[in-house]
Every structure is written in structure tokens, then in C-alpha cells.
GULODREN-738491 format. One line per 3 residues: for each residue x, y, z of N, C-alpha, C, O. Coordinates in steps of 0.02 Angstrom, whole numbers, padded with zeros to 5 digits, m for minus. Example, Ala and Ser with C-alpha at 12.3 -4.5 7.8 and 13.67 -1.06 7.14 Angstrom:
% residues 2
00660/m00284/00390/00615/m00225/00390/00660/m00165/00390/00712/m00166/00423  00642/m00112/00354/00684/m00053/00357/00645/00002/00394/00670/00057/00402
***
This chain:
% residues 190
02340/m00913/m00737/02279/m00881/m00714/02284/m00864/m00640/02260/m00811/m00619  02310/m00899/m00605/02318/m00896/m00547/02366/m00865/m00509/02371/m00873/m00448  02400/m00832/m00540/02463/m00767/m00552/02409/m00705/m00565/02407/m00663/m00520
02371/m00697/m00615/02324/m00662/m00596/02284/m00660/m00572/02258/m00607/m00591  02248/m00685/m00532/02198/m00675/m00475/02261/m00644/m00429/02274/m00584/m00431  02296/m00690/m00390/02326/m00662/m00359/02367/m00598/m00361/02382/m00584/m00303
02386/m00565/m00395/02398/m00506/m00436/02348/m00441/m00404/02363/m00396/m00365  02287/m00457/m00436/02215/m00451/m00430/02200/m00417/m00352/02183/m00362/m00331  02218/m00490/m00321/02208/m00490/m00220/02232/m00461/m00208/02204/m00429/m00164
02309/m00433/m00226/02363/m00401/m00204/02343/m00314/m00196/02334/m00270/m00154  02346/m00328/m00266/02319/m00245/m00300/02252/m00193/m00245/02256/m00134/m00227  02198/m00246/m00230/02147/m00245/m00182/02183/m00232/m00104/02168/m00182/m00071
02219/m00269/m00088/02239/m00264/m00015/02274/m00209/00006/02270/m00183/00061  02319/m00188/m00055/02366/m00121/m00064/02313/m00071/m00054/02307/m00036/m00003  02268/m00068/m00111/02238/m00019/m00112/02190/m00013/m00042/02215/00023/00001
02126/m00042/m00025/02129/m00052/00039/02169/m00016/00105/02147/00029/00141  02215/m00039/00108/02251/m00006/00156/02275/00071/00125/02263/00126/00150  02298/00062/00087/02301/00129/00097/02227/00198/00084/02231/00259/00075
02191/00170/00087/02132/00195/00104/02101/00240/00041/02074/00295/00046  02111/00195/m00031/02120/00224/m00071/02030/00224/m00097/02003/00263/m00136  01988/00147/m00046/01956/00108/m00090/01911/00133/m00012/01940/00128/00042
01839/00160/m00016/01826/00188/00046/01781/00132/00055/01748/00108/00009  01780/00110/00123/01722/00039/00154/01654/00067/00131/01639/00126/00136  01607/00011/00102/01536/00028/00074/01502/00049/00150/01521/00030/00205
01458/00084/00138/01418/00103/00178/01347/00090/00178/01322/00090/00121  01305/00077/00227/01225/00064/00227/01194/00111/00204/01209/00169/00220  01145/00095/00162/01110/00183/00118/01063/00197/00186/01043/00159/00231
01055/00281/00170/01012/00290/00206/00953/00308/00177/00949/00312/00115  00906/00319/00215/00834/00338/00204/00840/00422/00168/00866/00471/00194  00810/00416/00106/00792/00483/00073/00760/00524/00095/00707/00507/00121
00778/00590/00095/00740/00635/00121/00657/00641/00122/00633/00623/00069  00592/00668/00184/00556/00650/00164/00511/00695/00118/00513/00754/00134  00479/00683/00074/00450/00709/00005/00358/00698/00035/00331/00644/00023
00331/00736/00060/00271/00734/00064/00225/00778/m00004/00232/00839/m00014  00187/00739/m00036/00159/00766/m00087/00079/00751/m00065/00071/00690/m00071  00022/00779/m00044/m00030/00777/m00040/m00060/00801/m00108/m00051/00849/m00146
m00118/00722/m00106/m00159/00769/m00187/m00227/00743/m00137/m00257/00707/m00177  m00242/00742/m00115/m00287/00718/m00085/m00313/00743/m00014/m00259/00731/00013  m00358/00773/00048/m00370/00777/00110/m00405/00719/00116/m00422/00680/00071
m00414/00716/00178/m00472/00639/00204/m00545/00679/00147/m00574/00657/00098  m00552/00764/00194/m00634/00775/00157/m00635/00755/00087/m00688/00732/00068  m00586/00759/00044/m00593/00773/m00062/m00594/00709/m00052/m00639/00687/m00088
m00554/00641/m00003/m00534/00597/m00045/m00623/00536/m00012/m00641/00484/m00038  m00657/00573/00052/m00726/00528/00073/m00765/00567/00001/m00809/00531/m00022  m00759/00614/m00028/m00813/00646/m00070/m00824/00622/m00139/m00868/00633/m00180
m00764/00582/m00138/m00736/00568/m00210/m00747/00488/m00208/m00754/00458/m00262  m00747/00456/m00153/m00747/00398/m00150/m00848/00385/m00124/m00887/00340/m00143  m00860/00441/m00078/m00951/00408/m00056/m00989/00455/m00086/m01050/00449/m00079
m00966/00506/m00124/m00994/00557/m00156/m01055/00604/m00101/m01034/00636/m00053  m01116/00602/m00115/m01152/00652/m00063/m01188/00599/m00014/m01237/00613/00020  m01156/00536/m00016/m01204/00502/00051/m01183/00511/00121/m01123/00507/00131
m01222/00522/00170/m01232/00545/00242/m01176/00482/00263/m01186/00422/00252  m01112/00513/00298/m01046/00452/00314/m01055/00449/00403/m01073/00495/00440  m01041/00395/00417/m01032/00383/00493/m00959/00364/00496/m00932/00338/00448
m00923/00379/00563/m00871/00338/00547/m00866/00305/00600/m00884/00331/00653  m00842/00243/00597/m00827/00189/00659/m00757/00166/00662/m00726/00186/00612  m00720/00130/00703/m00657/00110/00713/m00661/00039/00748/m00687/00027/00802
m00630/m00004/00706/m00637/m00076/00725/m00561/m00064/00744/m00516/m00028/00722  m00567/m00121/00806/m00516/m00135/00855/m00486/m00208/00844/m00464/m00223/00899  m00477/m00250/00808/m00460/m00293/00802/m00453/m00346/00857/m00395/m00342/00878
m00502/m00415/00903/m00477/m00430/00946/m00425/m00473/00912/m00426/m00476/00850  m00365/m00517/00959/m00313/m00562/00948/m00328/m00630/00907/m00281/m00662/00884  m00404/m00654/00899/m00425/m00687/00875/m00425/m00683/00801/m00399/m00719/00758
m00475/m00613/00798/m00489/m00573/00730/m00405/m00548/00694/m00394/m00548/00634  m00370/m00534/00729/m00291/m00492/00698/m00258/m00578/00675/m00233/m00592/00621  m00266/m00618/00727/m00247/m00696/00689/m00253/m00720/00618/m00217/m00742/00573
m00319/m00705/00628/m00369/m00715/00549/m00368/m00692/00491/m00392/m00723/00443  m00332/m00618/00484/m00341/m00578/00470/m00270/m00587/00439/m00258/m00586/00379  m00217/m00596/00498/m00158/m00610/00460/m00130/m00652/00420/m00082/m00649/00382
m00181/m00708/00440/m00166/m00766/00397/m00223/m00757/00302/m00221/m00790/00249  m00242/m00729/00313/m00286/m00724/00244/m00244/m00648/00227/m00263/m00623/00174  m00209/m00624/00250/m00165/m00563/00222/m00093/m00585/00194/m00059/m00559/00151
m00079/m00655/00242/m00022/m00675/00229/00039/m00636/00244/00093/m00647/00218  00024/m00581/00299/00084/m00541/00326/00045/m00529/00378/m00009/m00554/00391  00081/m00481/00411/00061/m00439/00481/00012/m00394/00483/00018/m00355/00436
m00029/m00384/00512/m00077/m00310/00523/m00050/m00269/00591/m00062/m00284/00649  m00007/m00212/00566/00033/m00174/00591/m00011/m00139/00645/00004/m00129/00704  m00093/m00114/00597/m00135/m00071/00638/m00181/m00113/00705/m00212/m00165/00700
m00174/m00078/00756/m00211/m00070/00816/m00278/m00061/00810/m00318/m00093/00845  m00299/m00014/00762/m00377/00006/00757/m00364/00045/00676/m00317/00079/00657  m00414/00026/00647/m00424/00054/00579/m00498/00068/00558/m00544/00027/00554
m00501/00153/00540/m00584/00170/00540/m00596/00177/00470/m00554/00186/00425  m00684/00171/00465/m00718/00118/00421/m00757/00172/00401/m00791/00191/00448  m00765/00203/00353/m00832/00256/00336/m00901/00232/00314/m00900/00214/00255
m00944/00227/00335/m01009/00199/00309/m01044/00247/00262/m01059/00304/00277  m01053/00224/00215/m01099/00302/00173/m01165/00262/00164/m01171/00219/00120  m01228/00280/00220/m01275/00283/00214/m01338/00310/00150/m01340/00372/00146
m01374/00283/00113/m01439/00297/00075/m01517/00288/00112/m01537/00234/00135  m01546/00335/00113/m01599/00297/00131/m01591/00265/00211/m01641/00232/00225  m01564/00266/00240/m01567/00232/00306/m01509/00148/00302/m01475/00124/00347
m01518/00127/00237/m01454/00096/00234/m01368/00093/00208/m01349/00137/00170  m01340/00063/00221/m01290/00064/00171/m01263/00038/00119/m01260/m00022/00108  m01233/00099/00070/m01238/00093/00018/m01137/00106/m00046/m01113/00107/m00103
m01120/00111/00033/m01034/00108/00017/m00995/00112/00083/m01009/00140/00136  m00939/00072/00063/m00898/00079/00123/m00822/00140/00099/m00823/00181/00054  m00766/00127/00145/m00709/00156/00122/m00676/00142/00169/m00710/00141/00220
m00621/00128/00178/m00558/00138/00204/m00498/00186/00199/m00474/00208/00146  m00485/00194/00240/m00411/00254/00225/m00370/00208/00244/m00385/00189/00301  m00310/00172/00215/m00261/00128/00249/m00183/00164/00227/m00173/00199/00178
m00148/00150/00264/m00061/00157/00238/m00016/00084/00246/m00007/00034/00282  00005/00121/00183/00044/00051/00173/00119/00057/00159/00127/00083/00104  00187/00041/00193/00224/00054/00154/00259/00047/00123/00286/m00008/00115
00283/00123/00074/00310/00115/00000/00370/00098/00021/00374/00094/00083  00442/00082/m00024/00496/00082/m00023/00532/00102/00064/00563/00063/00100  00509/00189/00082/00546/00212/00146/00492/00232/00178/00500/00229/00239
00452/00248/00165/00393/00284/00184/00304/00251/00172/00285/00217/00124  00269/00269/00221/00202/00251/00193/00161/00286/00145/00169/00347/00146  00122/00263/00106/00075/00290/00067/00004/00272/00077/m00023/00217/00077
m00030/00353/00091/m00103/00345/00110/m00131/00362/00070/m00129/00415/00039  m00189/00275/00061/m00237/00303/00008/m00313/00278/00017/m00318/00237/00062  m00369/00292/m00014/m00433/00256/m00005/m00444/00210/m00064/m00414/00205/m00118
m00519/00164/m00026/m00513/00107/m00047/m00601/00125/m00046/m00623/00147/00007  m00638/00117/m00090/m00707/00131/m00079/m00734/00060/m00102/m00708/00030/m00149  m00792/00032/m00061/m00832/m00048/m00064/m00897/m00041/m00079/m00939/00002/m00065
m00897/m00076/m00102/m00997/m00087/m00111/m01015/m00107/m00064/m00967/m00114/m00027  m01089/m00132/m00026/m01100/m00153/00032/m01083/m00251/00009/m01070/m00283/00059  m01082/m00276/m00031/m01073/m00350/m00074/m01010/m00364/m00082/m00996/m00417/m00109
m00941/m00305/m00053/m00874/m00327/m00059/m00843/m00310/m00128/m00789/m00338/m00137  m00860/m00280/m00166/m00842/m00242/m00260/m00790/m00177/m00239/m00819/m00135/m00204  m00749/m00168/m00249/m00721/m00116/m00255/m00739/m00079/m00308/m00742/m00094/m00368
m00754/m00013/m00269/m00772/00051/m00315/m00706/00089/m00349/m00687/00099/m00407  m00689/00101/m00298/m00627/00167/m00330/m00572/00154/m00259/m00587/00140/m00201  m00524/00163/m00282/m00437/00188/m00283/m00428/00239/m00272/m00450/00261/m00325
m00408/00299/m00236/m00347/00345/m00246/m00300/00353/m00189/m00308/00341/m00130  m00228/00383/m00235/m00195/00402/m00172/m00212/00467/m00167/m00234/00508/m00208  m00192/00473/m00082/m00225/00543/m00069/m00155/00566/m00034/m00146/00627/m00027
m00100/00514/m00008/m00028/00568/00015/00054/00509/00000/00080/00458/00025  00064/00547/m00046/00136/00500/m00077/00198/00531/m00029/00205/00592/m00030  00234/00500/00002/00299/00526/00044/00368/00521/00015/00414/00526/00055
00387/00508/m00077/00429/00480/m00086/00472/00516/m00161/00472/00489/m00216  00492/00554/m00151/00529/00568/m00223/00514/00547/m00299/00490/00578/m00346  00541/00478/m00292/00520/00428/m00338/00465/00387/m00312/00445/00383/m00254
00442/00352/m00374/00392/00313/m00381/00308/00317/m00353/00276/00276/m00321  00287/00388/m00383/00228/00400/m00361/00181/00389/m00442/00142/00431/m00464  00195/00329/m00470/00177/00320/m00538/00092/00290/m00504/00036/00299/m00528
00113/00251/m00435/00045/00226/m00420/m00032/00276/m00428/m00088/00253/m00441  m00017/00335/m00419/m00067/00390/m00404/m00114/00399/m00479/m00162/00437/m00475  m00098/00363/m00548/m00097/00380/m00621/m00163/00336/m00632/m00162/00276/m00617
m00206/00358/m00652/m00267/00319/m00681/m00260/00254/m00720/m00305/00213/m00726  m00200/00249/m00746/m00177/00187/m00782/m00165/00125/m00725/m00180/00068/m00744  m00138/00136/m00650/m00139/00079/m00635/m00197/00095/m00578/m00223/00046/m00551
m00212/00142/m00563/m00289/00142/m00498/m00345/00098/m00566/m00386/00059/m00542  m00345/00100/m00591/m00408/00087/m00649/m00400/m00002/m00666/m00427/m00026/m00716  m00354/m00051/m00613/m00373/m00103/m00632/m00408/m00125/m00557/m00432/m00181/m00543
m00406/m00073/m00517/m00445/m00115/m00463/m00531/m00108/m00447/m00559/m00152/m00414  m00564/m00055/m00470/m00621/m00062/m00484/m00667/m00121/m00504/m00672/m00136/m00564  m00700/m00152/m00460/m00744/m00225/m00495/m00708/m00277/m00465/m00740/m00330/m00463
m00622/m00280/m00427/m00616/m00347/m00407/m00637/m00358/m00307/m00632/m00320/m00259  m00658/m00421/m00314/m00683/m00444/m00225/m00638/m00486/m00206/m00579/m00497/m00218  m00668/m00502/m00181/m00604/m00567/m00121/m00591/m00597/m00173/m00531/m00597/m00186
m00637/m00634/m00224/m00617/m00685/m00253/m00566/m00678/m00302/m00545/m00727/m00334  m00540/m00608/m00310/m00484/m00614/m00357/m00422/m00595/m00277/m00425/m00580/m00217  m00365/m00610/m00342/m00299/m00600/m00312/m00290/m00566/m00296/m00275/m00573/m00236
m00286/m00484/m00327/m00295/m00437/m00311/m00195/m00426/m00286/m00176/m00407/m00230  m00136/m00449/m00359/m00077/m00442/m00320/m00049/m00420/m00379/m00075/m00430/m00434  00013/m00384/m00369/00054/m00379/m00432/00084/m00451/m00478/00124/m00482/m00444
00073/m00477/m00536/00104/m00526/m00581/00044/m00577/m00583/00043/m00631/m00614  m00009/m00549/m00542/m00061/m00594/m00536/m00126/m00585/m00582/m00153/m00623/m00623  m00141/m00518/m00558/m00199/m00495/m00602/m00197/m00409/m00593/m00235/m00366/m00616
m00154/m00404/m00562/m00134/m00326/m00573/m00073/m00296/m00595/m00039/m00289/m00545  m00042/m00274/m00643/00013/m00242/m00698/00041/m00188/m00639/m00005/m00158/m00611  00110/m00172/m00617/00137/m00120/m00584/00166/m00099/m00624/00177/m00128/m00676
00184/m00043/m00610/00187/00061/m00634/00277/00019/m00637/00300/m00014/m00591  00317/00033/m00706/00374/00030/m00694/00415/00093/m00663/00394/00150/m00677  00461/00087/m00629/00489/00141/m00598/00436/00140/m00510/00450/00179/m00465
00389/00100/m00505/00339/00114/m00447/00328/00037/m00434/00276/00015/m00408  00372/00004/m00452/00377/m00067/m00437/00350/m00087/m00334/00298/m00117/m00321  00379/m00072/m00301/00364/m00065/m00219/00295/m00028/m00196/00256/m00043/m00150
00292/00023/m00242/00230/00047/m00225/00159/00015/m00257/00103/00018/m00232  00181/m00018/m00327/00124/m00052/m00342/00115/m00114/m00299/00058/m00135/m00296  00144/m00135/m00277/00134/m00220/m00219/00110/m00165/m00172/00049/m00172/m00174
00121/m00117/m00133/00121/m00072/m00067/00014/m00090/m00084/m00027/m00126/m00055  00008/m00031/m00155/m00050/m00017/m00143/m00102/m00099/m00166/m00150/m00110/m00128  m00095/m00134/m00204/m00136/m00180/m00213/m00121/m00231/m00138/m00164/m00270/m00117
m00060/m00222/m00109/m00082/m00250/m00046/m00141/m00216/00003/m00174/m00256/00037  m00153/m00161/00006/m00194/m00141/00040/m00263/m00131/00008/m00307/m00105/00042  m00273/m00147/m00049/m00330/m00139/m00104/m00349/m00235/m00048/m00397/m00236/m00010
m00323/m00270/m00053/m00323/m00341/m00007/m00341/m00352/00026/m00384/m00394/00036  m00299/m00297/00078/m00320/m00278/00132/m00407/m00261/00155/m00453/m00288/00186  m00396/m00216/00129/m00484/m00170/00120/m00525/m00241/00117/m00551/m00263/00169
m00530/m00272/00065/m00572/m00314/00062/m00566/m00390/00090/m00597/m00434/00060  m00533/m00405/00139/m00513/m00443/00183/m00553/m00399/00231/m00609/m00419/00246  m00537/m00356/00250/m00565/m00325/00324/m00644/m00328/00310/m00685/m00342/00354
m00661/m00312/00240/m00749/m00305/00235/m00779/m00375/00249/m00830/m00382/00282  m00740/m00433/00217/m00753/m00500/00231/m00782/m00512/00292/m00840/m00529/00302  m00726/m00498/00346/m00706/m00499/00414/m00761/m00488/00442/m00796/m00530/00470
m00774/m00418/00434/m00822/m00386/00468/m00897/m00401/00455/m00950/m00378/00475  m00880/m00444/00419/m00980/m00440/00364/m01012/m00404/00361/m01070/m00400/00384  m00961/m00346/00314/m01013/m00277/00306/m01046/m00297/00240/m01023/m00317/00187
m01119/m00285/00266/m01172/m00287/00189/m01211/m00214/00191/m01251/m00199/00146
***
């Protein structure tokens, strides 16, 4: 056996040198693939429908981004992230977020619409950057996050099923479905 391995090594080192066997290389980043199905206006219209929107931008102090990271259980990349209020009547009556999160090479931006009680309304993506794996964008997997709050998991293998072939992008977007409602926590929007 050991006549062949070595055999084996030999065969490798020959080849090798003579430059038959080319050194692996680091992949690079895929070209980028911007697919918009979505603008901010279709995707606030679709998510607060005709209520009067304000928008604000929370700044996170060092305290709050602490907090924030530790109930995210990763990093909060963003500096400032703005908040749409969709007013009824003088109060409010939905929130939304636009967050990016990213997929595989690239980020994917999508909304996240709240009740004023922390319920997620609706899901969509509104800009996929990626060749493959834009399975996330499909009513089959936006359609399990509707109805969950803090109190669920809200993760892939947990209580949310990912898009095969969209494996990275399903963790991408239910991390930020998390997200969203971590930040509403935060903020004690009612």
C-alpha cells in the first residue's frame, strides 16, 4: 500500500512541477446582477397602503447599538436606519423598515411592514443583486413571516423553511425580518 501512496506523491510532485496541475485560486466575486422589482414609492404603498407616512431616522447611541447587538446576536453594520410611520387618524397605525442585508456577495433590499403591537405585516424584496438565488422574492417563502413578533425565532431550521438553491439569502432575509422587530422593541414603537 505504501508503494502506492508513494507512487501517488510522486506522480503529484512531477506533475506539479511541471506545471501541468495549475495552483487553486481564490473565487472571485460574481458579476453584479441588479434586478429591481420593487422602488422605495411601490414597495411604502404596498407595505402602508394609503396612510399619511412620516419618515424618521434613528441613530443608534453606543448603548442602544450594544443592545441591539446582543439580542441580534451579530453586528449592526448601520449608522442610522429610517423608520416610516403610517399614520390613521392622527395615530399610528403601521410601521416599515427598508433594511439590507447581505446575500451570498451582495446585499439585498427589502421591506419589513409592523403593526404598532410589534406583528409583522408583510415582506417584500424590492432589489436582488445576485444571479442566483433570488428564490427569496417568491410568495412561498415571504408568506411565513406575516403574524410572527419578537416572541418567535423568526430563523431558518427554526420556524422558517429556506428557498432551496436561496439557502444564504433565506438566513440574509429572516435575519433582517429580526432585525425589524428587534429595532421596534428597542424603540417602543406603539
Amino acid at each position: 500500500m505504501w508503494k502506492k501512496l508513494n507512487r501517488l506523491g510522486l506522480c503529484l510532485l512531477l506533475a506539479l512541477g511541471s506545471g501541468e496541475i495549475a495552483p487553486v485560486q481564490a473565487a472571485e466575486k460574481p458579476e453584479f446582477y441588479e434586478q429591481i422589482y420593487l422602488s422605495e414609492a411601490e414597495a411604502l404603498k404596498l407595505v402602508m397602503g394609503d396612510l399619511n407616512l412620516k419618515k424618521t431616522i434613528f441613530k443608534p447611541t453606543a448603548a442602544q447599538r450594544k443592545r441591539l447587538q446582543q439580542k441580534m446576536r451579530r453586528k449592526l453594520p448601520e449608522s442610522e436606519i429610517p423608520i416610516w410611520v403610517g399614520f390613521k387618524q392622527g395615530k399610528p397605525a403601521r410601521y416599515a423598515f427598508i433594511l439590507h442585508e447581505d446575500g451570498k456577495h451582495y446585499p439585498i433590499t427589502f421591506i419589513v411592514g409592523l403593526t404598532p403591537d410589534g406583528k409583522v405585516t408583510q415582506v417584500a424584496v424590492m432589489v436582488y443583486r445576485e444571479k442566483r438565488g433570488d428564490g427569496v422574492k417568491r410568495a412561498r417563502f415571504l408568506n411565513q413571516f406575516p403574524g410572527k413578533t419578537r416572541r418567535d425565532d423568526v430563523e431558518v431550521n427554526a420556524d422558517i423553511i429556506h428557498i432551496t438553491g436561496s439557502t444564504i439569502s433565506s438566513w440574509s432575509m429572516a435575519a433582517g425580518v429580526r432585525k425589524a422587530l428587534i429595532l421596534h422593541e428597542e424603540l417602543g414603537l406603539k
